[in-house]
Structures are given as C-alpha cells and as structure tokens.
C-alpha positions in Angstrom: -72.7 -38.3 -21.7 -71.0 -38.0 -25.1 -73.2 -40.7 -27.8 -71.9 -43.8 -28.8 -69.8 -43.5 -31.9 -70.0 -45.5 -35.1 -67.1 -46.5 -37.5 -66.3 -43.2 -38.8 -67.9 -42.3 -42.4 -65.4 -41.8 -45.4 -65.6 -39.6 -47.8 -65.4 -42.2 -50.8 -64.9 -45.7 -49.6 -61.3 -46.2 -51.2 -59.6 -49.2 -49.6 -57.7 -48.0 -46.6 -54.2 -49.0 -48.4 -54.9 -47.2 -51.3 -55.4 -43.4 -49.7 -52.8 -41.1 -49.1 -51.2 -40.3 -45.8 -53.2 -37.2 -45.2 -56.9 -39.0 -45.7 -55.6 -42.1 -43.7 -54.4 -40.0 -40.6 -57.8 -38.4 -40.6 -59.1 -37.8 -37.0 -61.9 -39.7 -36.2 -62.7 -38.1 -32.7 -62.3 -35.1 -31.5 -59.4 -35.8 -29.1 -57.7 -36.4 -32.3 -58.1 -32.6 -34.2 -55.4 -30.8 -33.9 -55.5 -26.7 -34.0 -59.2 -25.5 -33.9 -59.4 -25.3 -29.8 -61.5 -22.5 -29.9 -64.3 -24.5 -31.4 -63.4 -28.1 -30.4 -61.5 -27.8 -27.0 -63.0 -29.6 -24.0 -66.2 -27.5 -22.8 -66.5 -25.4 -25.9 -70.1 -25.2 -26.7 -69.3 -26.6 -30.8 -68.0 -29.3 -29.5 -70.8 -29.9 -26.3 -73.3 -29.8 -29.4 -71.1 -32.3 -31.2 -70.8 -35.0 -28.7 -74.5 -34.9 -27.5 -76.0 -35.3 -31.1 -77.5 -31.8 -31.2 -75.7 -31.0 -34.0 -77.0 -27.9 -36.4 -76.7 -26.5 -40.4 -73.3 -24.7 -40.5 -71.2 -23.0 -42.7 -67.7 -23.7 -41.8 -64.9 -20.7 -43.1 -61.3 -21.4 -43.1 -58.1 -21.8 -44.6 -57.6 -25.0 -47.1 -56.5 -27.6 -45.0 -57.6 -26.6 -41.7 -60.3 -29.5 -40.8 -63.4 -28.1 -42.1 -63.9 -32.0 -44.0 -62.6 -33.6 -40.7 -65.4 -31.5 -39.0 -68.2 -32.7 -41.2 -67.1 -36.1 -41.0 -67.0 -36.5 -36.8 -70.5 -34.2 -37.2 -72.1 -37.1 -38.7 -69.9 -39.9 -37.0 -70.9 -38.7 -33.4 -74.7 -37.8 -34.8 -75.3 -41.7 -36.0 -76.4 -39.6 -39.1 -75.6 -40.8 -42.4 -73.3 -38.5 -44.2 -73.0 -37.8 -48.1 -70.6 -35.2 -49.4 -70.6 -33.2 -52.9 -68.4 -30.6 -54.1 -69.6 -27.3 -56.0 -66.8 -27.7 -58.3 -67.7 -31.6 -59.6 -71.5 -31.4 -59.0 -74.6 -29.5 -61.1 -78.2 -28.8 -60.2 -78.8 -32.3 -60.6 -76.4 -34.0 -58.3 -77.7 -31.5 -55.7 -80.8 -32.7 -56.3 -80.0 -36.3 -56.6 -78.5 -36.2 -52.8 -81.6 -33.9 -51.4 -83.5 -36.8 -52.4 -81.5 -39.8 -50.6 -81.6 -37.5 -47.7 -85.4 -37.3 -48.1 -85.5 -41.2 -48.2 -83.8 -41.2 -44.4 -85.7 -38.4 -43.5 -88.7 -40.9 -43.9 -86.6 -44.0 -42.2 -86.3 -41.7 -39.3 -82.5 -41.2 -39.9 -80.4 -38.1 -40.5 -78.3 -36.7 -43.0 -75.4 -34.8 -42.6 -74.9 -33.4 -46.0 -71.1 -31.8 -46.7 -71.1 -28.9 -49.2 -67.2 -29.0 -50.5 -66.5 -25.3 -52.1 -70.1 -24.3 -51.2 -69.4 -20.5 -51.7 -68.9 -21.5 -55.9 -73.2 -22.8 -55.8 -74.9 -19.9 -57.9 -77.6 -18.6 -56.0 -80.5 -20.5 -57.4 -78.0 -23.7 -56.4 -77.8 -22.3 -52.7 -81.4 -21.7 -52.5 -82.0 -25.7 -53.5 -81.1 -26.8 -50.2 -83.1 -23.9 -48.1 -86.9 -26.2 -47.7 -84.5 -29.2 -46.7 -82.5 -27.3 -43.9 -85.6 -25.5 -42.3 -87.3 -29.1 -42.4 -84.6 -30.9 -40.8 -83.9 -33.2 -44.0 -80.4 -32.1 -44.2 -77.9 -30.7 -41.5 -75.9 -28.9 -44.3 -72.4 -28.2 -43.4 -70.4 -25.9 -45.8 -67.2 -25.9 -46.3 -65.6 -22.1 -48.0 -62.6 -20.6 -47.7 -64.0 -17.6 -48.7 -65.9 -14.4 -46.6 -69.6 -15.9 -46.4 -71.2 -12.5 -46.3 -69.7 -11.8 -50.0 -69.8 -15.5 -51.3 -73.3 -16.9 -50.0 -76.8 -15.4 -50.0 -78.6 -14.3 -47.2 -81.2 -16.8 -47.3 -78.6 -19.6 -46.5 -76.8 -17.5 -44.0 -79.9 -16.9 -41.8 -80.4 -20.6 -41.6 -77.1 -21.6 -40.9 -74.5 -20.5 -38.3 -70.9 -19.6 -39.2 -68.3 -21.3 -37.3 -64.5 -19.7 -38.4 -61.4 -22.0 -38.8 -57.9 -20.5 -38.1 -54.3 -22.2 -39.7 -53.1 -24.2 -37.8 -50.1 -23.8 -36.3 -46.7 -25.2 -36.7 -46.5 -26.9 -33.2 -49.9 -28.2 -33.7 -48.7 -29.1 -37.4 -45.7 -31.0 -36.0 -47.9 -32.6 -33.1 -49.8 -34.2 -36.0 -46.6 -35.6 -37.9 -45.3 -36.9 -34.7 -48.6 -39.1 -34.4 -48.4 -40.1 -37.9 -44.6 -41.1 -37.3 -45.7 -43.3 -34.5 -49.1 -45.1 -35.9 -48.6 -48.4 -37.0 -52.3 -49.0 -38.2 -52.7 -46.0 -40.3 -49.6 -44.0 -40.3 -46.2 -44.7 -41.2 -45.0 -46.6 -37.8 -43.7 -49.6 -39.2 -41.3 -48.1 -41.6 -39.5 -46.9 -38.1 -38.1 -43.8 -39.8 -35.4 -41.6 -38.0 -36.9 -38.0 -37.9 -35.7 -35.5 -35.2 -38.2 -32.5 -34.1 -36.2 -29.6 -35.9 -36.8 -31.8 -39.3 -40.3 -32.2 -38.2 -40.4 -28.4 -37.2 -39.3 -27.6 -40.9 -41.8 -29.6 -42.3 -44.8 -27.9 -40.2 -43.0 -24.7 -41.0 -43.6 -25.3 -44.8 -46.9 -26.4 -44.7 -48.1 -22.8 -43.9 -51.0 -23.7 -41.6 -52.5 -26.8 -43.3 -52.0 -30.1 -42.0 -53.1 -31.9 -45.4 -50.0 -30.7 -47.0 -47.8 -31.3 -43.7 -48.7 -34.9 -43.9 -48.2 -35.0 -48.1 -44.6 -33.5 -47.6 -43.9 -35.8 -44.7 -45.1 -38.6 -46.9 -43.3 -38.2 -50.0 -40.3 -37.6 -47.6 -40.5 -41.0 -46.1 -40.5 -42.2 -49.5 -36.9 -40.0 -50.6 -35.7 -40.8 -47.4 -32.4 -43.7 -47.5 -31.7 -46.1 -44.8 -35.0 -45.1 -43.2 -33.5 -41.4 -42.3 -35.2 -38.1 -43.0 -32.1 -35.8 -43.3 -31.2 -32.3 -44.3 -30.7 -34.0 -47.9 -33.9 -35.3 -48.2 -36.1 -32.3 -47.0 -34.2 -29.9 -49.4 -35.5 -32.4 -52.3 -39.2 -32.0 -50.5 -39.6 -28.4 -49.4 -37.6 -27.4 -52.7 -40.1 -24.6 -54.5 -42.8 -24.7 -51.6 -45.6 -21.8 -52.0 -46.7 -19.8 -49.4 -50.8 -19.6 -49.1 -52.1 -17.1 -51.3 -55.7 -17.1 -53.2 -55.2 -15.0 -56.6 -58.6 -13.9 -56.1 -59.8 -15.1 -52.5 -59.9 -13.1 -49.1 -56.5 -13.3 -48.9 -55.7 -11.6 -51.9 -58.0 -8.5 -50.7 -56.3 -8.7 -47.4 -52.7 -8.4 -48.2 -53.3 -5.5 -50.5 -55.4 -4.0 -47.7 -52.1 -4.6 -45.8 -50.0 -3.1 -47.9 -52.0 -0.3 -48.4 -52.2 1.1 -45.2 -48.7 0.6 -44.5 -47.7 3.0 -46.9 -50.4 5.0 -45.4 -49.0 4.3 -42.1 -45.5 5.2 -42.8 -44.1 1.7 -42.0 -41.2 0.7 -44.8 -40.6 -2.3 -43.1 -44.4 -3.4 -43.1 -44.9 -2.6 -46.5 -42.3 -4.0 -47.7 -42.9 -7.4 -46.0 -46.7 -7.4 -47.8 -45.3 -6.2 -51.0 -43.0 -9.5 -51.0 -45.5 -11.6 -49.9 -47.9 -11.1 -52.9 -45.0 -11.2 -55.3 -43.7 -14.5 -53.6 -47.6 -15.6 -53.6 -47.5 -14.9 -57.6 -49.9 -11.6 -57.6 -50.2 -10.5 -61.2 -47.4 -7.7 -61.2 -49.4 -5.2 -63.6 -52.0 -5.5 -60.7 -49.8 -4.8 -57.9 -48.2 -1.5 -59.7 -51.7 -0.5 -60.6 -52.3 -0.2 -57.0 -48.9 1.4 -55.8 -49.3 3.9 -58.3 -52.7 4.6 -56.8 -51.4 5.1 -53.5 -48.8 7.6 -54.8 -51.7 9.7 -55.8 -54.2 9.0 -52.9 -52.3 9.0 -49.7 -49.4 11.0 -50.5 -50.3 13.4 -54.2 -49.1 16.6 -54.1 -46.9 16.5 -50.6 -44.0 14.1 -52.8 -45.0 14.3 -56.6 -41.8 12.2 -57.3 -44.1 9.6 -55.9 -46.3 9.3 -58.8 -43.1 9.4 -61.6 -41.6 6.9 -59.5 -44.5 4.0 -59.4 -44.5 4.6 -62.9 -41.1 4.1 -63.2 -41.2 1.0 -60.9 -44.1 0.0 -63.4 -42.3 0.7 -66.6 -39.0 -0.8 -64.8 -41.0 -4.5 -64.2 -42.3 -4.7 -67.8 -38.8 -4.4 -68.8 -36.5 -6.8 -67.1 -39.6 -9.1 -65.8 -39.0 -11.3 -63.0 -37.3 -12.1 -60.8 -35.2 -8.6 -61.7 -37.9 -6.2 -62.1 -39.5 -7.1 -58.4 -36.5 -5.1 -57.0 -38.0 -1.9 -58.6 -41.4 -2.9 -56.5 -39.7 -3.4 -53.4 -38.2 0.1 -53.8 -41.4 1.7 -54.8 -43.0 0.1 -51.7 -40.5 1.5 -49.1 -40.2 5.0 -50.8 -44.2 5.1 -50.3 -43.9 4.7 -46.9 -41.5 7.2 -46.3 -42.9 9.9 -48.1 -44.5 12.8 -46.9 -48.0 12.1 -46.8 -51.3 13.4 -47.7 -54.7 13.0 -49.3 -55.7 16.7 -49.9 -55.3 16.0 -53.7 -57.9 12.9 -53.3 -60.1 14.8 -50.6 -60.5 18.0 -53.1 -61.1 15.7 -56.4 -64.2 14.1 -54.2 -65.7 17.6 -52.8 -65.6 18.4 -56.8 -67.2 15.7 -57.2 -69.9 16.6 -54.9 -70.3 19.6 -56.0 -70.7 18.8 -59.5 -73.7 15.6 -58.9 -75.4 18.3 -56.5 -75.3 21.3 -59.0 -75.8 20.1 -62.7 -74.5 22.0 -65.3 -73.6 25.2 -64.4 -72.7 28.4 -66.8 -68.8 28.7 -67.6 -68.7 32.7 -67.0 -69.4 35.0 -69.9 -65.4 36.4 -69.2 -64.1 33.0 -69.2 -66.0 31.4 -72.7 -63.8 31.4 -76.0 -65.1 33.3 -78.6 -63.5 32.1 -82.2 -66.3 34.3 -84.5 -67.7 37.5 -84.8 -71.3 36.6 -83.4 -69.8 35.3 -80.4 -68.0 38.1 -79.3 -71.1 40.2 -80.3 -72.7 37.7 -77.6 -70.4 38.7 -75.1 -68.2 35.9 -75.3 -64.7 36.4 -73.9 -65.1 39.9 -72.5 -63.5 41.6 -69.6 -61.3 38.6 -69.6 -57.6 39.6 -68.3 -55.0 37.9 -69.5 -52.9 36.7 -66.5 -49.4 37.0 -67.6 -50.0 40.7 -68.4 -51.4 41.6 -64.8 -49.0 42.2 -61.7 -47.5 39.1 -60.4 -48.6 37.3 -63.2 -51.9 36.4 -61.1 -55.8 38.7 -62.2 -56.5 38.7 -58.7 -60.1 39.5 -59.1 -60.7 37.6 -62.4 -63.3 34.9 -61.3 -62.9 31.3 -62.6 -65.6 29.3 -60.9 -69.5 29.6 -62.0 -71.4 32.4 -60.0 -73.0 29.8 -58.1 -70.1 29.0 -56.5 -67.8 31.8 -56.2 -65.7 31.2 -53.8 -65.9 27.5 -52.8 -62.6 26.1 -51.6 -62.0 22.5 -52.3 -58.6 21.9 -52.0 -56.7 22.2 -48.8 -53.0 21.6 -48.9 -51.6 19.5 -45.5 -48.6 21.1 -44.1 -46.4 18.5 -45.3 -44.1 18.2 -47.8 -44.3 20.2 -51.0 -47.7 20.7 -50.1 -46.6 22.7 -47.0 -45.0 25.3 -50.0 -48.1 25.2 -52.1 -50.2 26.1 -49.0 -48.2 28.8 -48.6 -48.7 30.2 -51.9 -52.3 29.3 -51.5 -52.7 31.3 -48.7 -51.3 34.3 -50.0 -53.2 34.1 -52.9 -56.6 33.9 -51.5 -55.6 36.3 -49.1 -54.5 38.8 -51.8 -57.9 38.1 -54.0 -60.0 38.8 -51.1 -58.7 42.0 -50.4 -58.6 42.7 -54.1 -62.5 42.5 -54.2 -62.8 44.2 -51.1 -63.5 40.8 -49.4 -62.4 41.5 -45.7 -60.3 44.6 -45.5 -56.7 44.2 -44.9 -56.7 40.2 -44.3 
C-alpha cells in the first residue's frame, strides 16, 4: 500500500500567490508528472520504491525542465522525510556543510532527510566527496539534479553510491496535457480567469517549449496576461513565442552531441542530415569560428585528398563568415555543410599521417640518409654529405626511381594508401605505377 502522504514540501516557502505559474502547478503526486513514464508509470520499479518509502541516493540526469526538482520533492513528500535543497551555483563548502549538519540533527530524531543537490555536476570534487560518509550512513538520501553526462561531470566515489536515473524532454502532447490542467485549475492554476484557448494554440505553445514544461507553463502564463477579452489568439502568441530559443548548452552534452551529429553526417554522405545539425547549432548560437574550425577538420579527415576543393572551400566558408557576419555569412556554412556531404570521401590522408605517427614514437630519431643530407661547406661534403644524390628532374620521367628517401630502417614502409575515390582514385594510380616501376628498378620482384 502506497504511505500516507504529507502536504508536499516547497522548495522556499514563498506565499502560494506570490510564485509563478510553473512552481504553483507543481505535481505533488505522481499521478500528476507528466512525461517521465519510463521511470514513474504505474508498476515501474522508481516509482514502486517511491510510494513504499524505500526510497535511495540518486543522481537524476536530464534536460532543464524535465521534473528532476518535481522528483526530489514527491521523494521526500511520499518518504515523510524532511527535505532541504541547495544549489551548487549559490552554495560553498560551508552551506554544504551547514545542511549535512541539520540532516545529522534528524538523523538523531529518527527522521530522514532528503537532501536535493540543484546543478550537482558544478560541486568540485573535494565538494562531492563532503556528502560521501553521510550517504553510506543513511543521514542523507542525496538526490542530484545535472543536466550534464555523470560519468564526465561527477566522481566515481559519488557514482558508486548513488544510482543514475535518466530524464527524457518531454513531449509536446505531454507538454500540452500539462497546460490544459493548468487551464482548468481554479486553486493553483489559471481557471478562474476562464480564458478561451483552443488545442492548436496550446499545441504551439508545447511546440515552443522544446521539451520543458517550466517554460510551457511561463509562456502560457505571460500569455494569459497579453491575452484581451480573455482570448489567447494568433495575435497574442506571436507577441509570446516571438525570438524563442531552441535548447542548446554552449558547452553541455548537447553541444558535443550535435557536433558529433554533424560530423558523421558528412561522413555519412547525408546533405540533408548535415545540413539540419549545421542549422541547429547556428540557430542554438554555437560560436561560428568554432563550428568552421570543425568543418574544416572534416574536409581534411573524412574526405583529404579524394576532393581537395574541400579544404579551399571550408576556408572560404570561414573567411566568407568573418566577412559579412550573421545572419549573411551562415549561408556560406550551410553550403560548406552540404558540399561535405557530397563529396567523395576518404581518410587515407588522416590514416597515413597516424601510421607516421607510429612509426616515428616507436623508432626515435632515425638517420636522414647520407645521399639525402645538405652539404653547404667543404667539410661536409668531405663527410659524405649529399653524395650519389640524383637530382629528379634530370632523370627519366622526372622520377630517380631507385633514389631512396626514407631512413634504412624503414625502406620501404608504405603509409599512405589512396581509396579508390575521387582524385585519390588518379593518385593511386600513379602510386601504383610508381612503386611498381621502383621495385623493378632495384630488382625488387622481377617484372611486377
């Protein structure tokens, strides 16, 4: 049988008439979360833990918005715990210690804490360690709040003693669900201002939220307080939803991902995919230099020597953006994006540069050949500096076919291999003929 829930806890005690929208809607069971029913649906084993009081140290990881604060809230509601929140970004050592120590004071009453961590993932390490003795006591049930990757933001200490529960964005029918019920709730919502809303308005609204309810219910609010005669129209929402951001975390997960994204749909050959998460990050306001930076890196990783024009043209794009700016200049990004794609592909460039690489940590410095060595004075030449060299444009073909230019050591070694692609498929031609044509000019294998 679920426990016997108290008035829900609040955050920071503001009279009721005083909070926004957003913080007055705020579920306070779990009928009333919207989105999240992989964790909080009926049977799920979260929310069996949640409604029996076995409730446990957590890191919750999602997008803003979402209901990790919601979550922490009911934790403690349906726990009878008490609950206390701080935020990494107001609070220090010593307001982490200050609360450690209330929760030490119930600890002794024989009551719980549920302590909510807002922004955990910005704690320093010696800040996250603080609350390890307390969680592995039982003082605490620490729930964290991040909407950043755990396993690069947190230490390993904390992870092992909490489990990791994922948050998704909620969607727009689940968005619009939730401004329907605000609509309608006279006690908390905005139900006795009887607005006149239909569901495609509503629809919009859930649209531009972009996955987090908080801001769904701030745009609906400041909506019904545009809106004349008590009528949400097409007028009103173009006021609201006028300059709305998509989500987009300068230097978050999200950031990583879309580049990721974009990346390997150049690499993929997809125009239409890269173009899409080249827009995105420009609409999301990625720092432009950035973005060319990495375009220009693709045109020499994934496609190099099989479209050279690829590497002039990034530049281009590049040199293009710093000229006319924005919103002109992001034209020249879109086109460097889809030309990416389309190119002929290949990494053979990127691959060879790497073996080289290799070759170079796993053999130290090697002897530039006696033939090879420049020999500006007399003692060097007496040395043997610069002898036997032949000077290419005077043999036939223009090519010393049996003039060796890599150390002894490696005589030899092949380290680039064209693709048979693009202008590489040309140079691999040539390539071929000229190995082919060496080795049989040192008497390496006959007539092949």
């Amino acid at each position: 049988m679920p426990r016997r829930k108290t008035a829900a806890p609040t955050l920071f005690g503001e009279p009721e008439g005083l909070k926004p929208l957003a913080e007055r809607m705020r579920p306070r069971t779990l009928d009333e979360v919207v989105g999240q029913s992989r964790l909080v649906a009926e049977g799920r084993p979260l929310r069996r833990a949640i409604e029996s009081g076995r409730i446990h140290s957590m890191i919750l990881w999602g997008p803003p918005g979402c209901g990790k604060t919601t979550l922490a809230l009911l934790l403690a509601r349906y726990a009878d715990a008490d609950f206390k929140a701080i935020s990494a970004v107001l609070s220090g050592l010593a307001d982490v210690r200050a609360a450690l120590v209330e929760a030490e004071a119930n600890f002794g009453q024989g009551k719980r804490t549920v302590l909510f961590v807002d922004e955990v993932h910005r704690f320093n390490k010696a800040q996250q360690d603080a609350f390890l003795p307390h969680i592995e006591r039982g003082v605490i049930i620490m729930v964290g709040a991040t909407t950043e990757n755990p396993s690069f933001e947190l230490n390993s200490a904390l992870l092992s003693r909490c489990r990791v529960h994922v948050l998704e964005a909620v969607s727009a029918v689940d968005i619009a669900a939730a401004l329907r019920r605000a609509l309608d709730d006279s006690e908390r919502g905005l139900g006795t201002q009887q607005l006149a809303v239909d569901d495609e308005a509503l629809g919009l609204i859930a649209q531009a939220a972009d996955g987090d309810v908080r801001r769904a219910l701030t745009l609906l609010e400041i909506a019904a307080e545009l809106a004349e005669d008590g009528r949400i129209d097409e007028a009103t929402l173009t006021q609201v939803l006028a300059d709305r951001t998509r989500r987009f975390d300068k230097s978050g997960e999200q950031f990583y991902d879309q580049i990721s994204a974009l990346h390997k749909s150049v690499r993929s050959s997809d125009p239409d995919a890269a173009l899409y998460w080249c827009t995105r990050m420009l609409d999301g306001g990625v720092d432009p230099a950035y973005l060319a930076r990495r375009m220009t890196r693709m045109a020499i990783e994934d496609i190099g020597l099989a479209d050279p024009r690829a590497l002039t043209l990034a530049l281009e794009a590049w040199n293009t953006y710093d000229r006319l700016g924005s919103p002109e200049g992001e034209l020249a990004f879109a086109e460097l994006a889809i030309y990416l794609a389309i190119a002929a592909k290949s990494n053979a460039a990127y691959m060879a540069f790497n073996h080289a690489k290799a070759e170079v940590r796993a053999n130290g410095t090697l002897e530039v050949p006696m033939h090879l060595r420049n020999a500006p004075t007399k003692l060097m030449k007496g040395l043997g500096y610069g002898k036997d060299y032949q000077y290419d444009h005077d043999a036939e073909g223009g090519v010393a076919l049996d003039q060796q230019c890599l150390p002894d050591a490696l005589a030899g070694r092949v380290f680039y291999a064209p693709v048979p692609r693009g202008l590489e498929l040309k140079i691999g031609e040539k390539l071929t003929a000229l190995r082919e044509a060496r080795a049989k000019a040192r008497g390496e294998g006959g007539d092949a």
